[in-house]
N, C-alpha and C positions, 0 to 999 in steps of 0.2 A: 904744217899747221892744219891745213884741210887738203888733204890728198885728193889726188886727181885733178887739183884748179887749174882754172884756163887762165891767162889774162887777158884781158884786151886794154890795150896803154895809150893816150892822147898827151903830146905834148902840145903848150899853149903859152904864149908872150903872156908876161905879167904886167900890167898898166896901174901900177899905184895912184894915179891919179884919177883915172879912169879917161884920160888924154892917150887916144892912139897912138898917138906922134912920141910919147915919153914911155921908152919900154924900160922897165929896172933889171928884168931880168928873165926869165921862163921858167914855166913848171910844171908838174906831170900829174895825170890824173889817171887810174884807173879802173877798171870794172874786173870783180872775180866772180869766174864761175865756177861752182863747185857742185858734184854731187851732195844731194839731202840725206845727209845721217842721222836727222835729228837735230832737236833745236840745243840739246846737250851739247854734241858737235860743233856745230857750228855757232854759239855762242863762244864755249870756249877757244875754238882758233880768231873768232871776233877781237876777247879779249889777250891773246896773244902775238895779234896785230897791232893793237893798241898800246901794247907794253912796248913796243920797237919802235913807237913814235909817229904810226900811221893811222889818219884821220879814215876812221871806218863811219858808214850810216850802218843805223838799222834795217839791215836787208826783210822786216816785216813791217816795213813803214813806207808810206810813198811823199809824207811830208819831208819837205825839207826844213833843218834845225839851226844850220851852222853857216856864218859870214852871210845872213839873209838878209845884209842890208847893202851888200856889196849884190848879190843875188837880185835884188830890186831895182837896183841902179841897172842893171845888164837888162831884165827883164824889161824898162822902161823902155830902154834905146833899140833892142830887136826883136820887142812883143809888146808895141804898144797898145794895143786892143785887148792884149792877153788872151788871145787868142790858143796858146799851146799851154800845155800842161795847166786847166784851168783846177783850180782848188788845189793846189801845190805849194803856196806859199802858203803859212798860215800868218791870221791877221796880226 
């Protein structure tokens, strides 16, 4: 789909409740790197990622879109100054 990507893979306990002590399960996250062919290119293996069932962002975006309320909840408990990535959630 996009030739030549790296990946780099994070596996991570799921806490449905947002209760440490209650894991349901685990899940994986990860970051591609890809040589720049073009926003042709890489749009289209974008949307050919997304056809397979994997949640892609906008790699020309630095906002965040998706589960930003789960996102908020996480960011309360180990950024409560919000200190890190400031202007990254939008309001």
């Amino acid at each position: 789909m996009l030739p030549g990507t790296l990946l780099h893979f994070d596996g991570f306990r799921v806490h449905p409740t947002g209760d440490a002590d209650q894991i349901a399960g685990r899940g994986f996250v990860g970051l591609l790197l890809c040589r720049f062919d073009g926003a042709e290119a890489l749009y289209s293996g974008v949307d050919r990622l997304r056809q397979l069932g994997v949640q892609v962002e906008d790699p020309h975006t630095w906002l965040l879109r998706h589960n930003l309320d789960a996102i908020r909840k996480t960011a309360r408990r180990f950024d409560p100054d919000g200190l890190l990535n400031p202007g990254k959630l939008p309001a």
